[in-house]
C-alpha positions as CSV (number, residue, x, y, z in Angstrom):
1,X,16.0,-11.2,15.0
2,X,15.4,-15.1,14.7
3,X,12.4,-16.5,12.5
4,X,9.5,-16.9,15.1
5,X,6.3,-19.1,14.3
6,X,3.5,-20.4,16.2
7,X,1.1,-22.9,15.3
8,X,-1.7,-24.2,17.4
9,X,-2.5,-27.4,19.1
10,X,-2.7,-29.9,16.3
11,X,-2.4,-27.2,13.7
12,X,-6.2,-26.4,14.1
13,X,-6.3,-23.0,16.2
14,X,-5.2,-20.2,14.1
15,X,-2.7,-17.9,15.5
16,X,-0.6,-15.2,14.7
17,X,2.5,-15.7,12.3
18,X,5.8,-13.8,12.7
19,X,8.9,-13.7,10.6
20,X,11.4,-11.5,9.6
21,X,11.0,-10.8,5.5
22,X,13.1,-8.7,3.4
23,X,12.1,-5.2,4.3
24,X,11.2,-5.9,7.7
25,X,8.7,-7.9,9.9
26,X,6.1,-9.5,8.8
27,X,2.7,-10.5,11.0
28,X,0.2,-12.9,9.6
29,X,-3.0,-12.0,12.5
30,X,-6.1,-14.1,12.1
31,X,-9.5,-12.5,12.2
32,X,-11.3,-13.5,15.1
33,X,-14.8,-13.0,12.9
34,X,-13.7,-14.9,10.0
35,X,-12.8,-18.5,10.1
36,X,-9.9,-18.2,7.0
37,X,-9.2,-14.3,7.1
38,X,-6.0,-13.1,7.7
39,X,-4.9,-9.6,8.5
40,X,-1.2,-8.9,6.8
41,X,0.9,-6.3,8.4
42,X,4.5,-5.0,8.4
43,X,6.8,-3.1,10.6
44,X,3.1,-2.4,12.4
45,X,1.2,-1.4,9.3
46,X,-1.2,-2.6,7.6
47,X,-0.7,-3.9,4.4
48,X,-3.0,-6.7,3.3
49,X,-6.1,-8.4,4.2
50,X,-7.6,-11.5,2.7
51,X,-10.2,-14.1,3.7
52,X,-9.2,-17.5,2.0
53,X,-13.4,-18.5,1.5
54,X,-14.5,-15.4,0.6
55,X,-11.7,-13.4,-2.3
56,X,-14.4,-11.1,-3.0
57,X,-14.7,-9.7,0.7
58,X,-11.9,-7.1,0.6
59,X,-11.8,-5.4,4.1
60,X,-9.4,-2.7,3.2
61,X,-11.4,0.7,1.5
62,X,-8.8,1.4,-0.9
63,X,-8.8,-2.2,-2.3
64,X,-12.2,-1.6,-3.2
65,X,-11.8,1.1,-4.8
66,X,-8.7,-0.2,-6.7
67,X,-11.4,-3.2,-7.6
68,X,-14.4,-0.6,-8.6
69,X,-11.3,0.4,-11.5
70,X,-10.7,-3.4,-12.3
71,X,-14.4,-3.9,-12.5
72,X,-15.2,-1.0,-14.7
73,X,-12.8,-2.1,-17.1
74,X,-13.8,-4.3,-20.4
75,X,-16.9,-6.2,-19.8
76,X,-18.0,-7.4,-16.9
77,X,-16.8,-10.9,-15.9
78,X,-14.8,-11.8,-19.0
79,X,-10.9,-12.3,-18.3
80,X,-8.3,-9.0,-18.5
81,X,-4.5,-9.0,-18.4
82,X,-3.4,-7.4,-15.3
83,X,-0.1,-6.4,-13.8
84,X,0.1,-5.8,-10.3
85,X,3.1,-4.2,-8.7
86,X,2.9,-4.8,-5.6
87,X,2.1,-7.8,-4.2
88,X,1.2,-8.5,-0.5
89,X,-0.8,-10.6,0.5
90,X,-2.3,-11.1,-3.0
91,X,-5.6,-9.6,-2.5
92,X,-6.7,-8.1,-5.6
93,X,-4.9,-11.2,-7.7
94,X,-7.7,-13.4,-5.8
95,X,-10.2,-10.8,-6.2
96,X,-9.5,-10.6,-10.3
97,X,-9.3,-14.2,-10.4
98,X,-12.7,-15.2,-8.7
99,X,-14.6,-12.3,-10.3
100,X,-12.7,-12.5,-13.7
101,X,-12.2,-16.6,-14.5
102,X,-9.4,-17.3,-16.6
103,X,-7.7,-13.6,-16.3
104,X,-4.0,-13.7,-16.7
105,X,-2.3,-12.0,-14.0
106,X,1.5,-11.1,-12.9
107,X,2.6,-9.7,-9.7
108,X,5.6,-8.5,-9.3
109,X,7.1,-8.2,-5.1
110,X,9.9,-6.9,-4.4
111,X,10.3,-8.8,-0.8
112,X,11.0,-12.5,-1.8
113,X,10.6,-13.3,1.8
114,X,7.3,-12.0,2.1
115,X,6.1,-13.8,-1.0
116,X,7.4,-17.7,1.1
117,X,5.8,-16.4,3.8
118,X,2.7,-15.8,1.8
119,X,3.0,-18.6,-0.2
120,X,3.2,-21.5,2.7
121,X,0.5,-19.7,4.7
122,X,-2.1,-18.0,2.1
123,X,-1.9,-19.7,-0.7
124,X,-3.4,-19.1,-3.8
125,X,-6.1,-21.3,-5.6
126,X,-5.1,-24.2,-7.9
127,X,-6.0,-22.6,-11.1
128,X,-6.2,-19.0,-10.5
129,X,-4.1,-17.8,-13.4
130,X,-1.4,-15.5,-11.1
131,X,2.2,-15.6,-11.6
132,X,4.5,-14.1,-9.2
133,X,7.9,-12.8,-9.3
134,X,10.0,-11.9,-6.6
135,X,11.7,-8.2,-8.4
136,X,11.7,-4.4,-8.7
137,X,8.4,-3.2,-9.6
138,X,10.0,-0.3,-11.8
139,X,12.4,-2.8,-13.4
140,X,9.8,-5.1,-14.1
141,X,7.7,-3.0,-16.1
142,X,10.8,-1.2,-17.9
143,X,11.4,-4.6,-20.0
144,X,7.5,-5.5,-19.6
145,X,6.3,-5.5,-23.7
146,X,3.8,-2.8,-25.1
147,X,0.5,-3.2,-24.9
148,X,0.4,-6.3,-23.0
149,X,-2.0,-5.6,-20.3
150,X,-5.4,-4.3,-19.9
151,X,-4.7,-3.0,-16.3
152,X,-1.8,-2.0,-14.4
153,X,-2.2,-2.2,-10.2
154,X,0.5,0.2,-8.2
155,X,0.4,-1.0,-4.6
156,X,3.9,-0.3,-4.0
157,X,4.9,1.3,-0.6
158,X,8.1,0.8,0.8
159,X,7.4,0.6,4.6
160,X,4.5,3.6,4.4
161,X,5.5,5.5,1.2
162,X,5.5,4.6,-2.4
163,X,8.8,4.8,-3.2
164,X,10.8,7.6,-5.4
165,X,11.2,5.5,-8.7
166,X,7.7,4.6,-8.6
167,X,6.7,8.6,-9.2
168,X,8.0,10.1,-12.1
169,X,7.0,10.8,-15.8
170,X,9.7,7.8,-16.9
171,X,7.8,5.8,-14.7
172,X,4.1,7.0,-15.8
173,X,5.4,6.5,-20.0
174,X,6.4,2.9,-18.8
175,X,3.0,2.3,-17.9
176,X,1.3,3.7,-20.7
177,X,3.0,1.7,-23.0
178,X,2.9,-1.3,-21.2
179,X,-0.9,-0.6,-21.3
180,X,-3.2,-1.8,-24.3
181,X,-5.5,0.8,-26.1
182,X,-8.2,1.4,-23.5
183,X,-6.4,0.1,-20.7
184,X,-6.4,1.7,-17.4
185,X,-3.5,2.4,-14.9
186,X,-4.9,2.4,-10.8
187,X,-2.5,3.1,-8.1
188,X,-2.8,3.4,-3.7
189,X,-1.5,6.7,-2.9
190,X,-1.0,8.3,0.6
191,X,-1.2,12.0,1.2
192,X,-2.1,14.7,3.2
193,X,-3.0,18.7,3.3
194,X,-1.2,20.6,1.5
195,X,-1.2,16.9,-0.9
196,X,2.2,18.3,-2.3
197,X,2.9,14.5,-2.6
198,X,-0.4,13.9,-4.1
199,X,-0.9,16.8,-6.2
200,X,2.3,16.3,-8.3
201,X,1.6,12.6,-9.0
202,X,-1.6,14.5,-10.9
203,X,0.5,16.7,-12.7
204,X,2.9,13.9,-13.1
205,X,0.2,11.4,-15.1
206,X,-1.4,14.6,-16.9
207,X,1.7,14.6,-18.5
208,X,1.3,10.8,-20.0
209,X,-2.4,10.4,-19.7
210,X,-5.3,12.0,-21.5
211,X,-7.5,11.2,-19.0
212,X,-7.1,11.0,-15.0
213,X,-9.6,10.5,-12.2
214,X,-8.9,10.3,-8.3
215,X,-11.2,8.4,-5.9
216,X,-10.8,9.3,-2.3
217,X,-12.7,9.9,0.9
218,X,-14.1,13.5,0.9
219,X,-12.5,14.1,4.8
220,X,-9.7,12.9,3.2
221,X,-10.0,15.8,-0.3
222,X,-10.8,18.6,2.5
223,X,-7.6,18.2,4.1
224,X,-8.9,16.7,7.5
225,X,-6.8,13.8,7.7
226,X,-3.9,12.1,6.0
227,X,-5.5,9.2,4.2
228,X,-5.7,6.9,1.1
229,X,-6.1,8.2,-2.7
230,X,-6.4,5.7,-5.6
231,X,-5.5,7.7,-9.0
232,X,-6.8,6.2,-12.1
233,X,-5.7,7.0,-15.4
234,X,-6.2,6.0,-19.5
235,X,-5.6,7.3,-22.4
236,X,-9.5,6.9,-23.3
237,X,-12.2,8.4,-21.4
238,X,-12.9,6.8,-18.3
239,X,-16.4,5.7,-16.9
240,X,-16.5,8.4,-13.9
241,X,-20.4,7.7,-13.3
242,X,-19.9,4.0,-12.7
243,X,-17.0,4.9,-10.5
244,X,-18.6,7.2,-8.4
245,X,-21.7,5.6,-8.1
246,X,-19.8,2.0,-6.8
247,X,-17.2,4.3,-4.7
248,X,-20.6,6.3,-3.0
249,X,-22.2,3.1,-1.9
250,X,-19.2,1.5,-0.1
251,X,-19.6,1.8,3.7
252,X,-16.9,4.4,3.8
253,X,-18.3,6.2,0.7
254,X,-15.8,8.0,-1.5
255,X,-15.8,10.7,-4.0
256,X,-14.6,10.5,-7.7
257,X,-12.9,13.9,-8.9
258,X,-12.3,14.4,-12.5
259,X,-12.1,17.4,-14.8
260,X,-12.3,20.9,-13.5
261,X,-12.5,19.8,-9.9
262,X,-8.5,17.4,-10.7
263,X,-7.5,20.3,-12.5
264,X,-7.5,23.0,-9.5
265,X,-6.5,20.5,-7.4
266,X,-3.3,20.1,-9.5
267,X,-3.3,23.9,-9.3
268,X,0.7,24.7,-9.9
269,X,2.1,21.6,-8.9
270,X,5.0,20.0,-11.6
271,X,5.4,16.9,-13.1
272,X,8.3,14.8,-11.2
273,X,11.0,13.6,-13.1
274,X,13.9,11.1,-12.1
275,X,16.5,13.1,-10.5
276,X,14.1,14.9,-8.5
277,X,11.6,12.2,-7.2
278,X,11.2,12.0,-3.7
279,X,8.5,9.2,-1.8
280,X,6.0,9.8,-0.5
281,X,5.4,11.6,2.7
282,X,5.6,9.5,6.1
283,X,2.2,8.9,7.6
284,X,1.9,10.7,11.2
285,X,1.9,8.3,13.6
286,X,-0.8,6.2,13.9
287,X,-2.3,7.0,11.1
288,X,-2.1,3.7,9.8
289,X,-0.5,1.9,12.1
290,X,-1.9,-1.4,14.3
291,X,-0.8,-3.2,17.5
């Protein structure tokens, strides 16, 4: 398919953007509510949202809750280290950087494409401290040094599932070791009832973490419908009380499972390891798809 773009009159009416990007197609939609906001998607689903005036509004649920990790780590306001794998539409690097001044940050995209098209239409703030680079998110952190960041960010998906390399117990070691002493790891997960998917990326942490968490909507824990899961993990003990009480008050309010509750969910389920690692399941249809 040829690159398509569409500008308006004189450059000033915002309309949607289409282009072909590495690992598919790309749509840049304008929100009809929000002067500067832009709704990312591709191949149909969503995958970012950002509103140029306004970093701090973040539209999508589970990019609040990866924040409510981000803003529960350290002290509040003062700069952190973070590595995000997964890049998009940069959300959560503009969130970090407005909320967080003078944070050093690295993103790491596999889709060069979708980082031009990001960069010539979103771009980032003159200043914010974010450096992007257009590679492997597993290869990346393999040569990443130790303890060189305070957070680690998995937003990976591949299409609608996190990929295979991007859920094993190699994988969860590189990120503790990339992680500083009191650091915290956050990723985006997808699952569904019976959460085979989800339940063995528990056991697969437990296995490299001391201390894991899971913030997700309780419809979502019951097994009513496939939906979002951010895990959170650390090697220190992890504020569950501040989570839960900024993951309760969103509009969509969440809950925070920790401790006995994590541990029956992980019931039986085994660590993955390298040569077994599957992605993650395929959403059913519509789940998050748009038009």
């Amino acid at each position: 398919m040829d690159e398509h773009e569409f500008e308006g009159e004189g450059g000033d009416e915002a309309i949607p953007v289409t282009r072909d990007v590495d690992h598919g197609t790309a749509k840049l939609m304008p929100d009809v509510d929000r002067a500067r906001a832009w709704l990312l998607t591709v191949d149909g689903a969503p995958q970012s949202y950002v509103d140029l005036d306004a970093p701090t509004h973040l539209e999508f649920e589970y990019a609040r809750r990866l924040a409510h990790v981000l803003d529960t780590t350290g002290e509040p306001g003062l700069p952190l280290d973070v590595l995000h794998l997964g890049g998009g539409a940069l959300t959560l690097p503009r969130y970090v950087a407005a909320t967080r001044p003078g944070s050093r940050q690295d993103v790491v995209e596999a889709d060069r494409a979708l980082l031009r098209l990001v960069a010539e239409h979103l771009p980032l703030a003159e200043g914010a401290g974010v450096t992007v680079h257009g590679a492997d998110a597993r290869a990346w952190l393999d040569r990443a040094p130790d303890d060189s960041a305070d957070v680690v960010v998995a937003d990976v998906f591949g299409g609608s599932r996190v990929p295979a390399h991007l859920t094993t117990v190699a994988y969860a070691r590189e990120a503790a070791r990339v992680l500083r002493p009191g650091g915290r790891y956050a990723a985006n997960l997808a699952d569904g009832a019976p959460f085979t998917f989800l339940r063995s990326q528990l056991a697969t942490f437990a296995e490299v973490f001391q201390e894991l968490a899971l913030i997700a909507e309780p419809s979502v824990l019951r097994g009513r419908r496939f939906g979002n899961a951010v895990l959170v993990a650390s090697q220190e003990p992890l504020d569950t009380a501040a989570l839960a009480r900024r993951a309760a008050s969103d509009a969509f309010p969440a809950r925070v499972e920790h401790g006995d509750g994590l541990r029956r969910l992980i019931g039986d389920a085994k660590p993955v390891h390298d040569e077994d690692a599957v992605a993650s399941p395929e959403p059913p249809g519509g789940a998050f798809s748009v038009g």
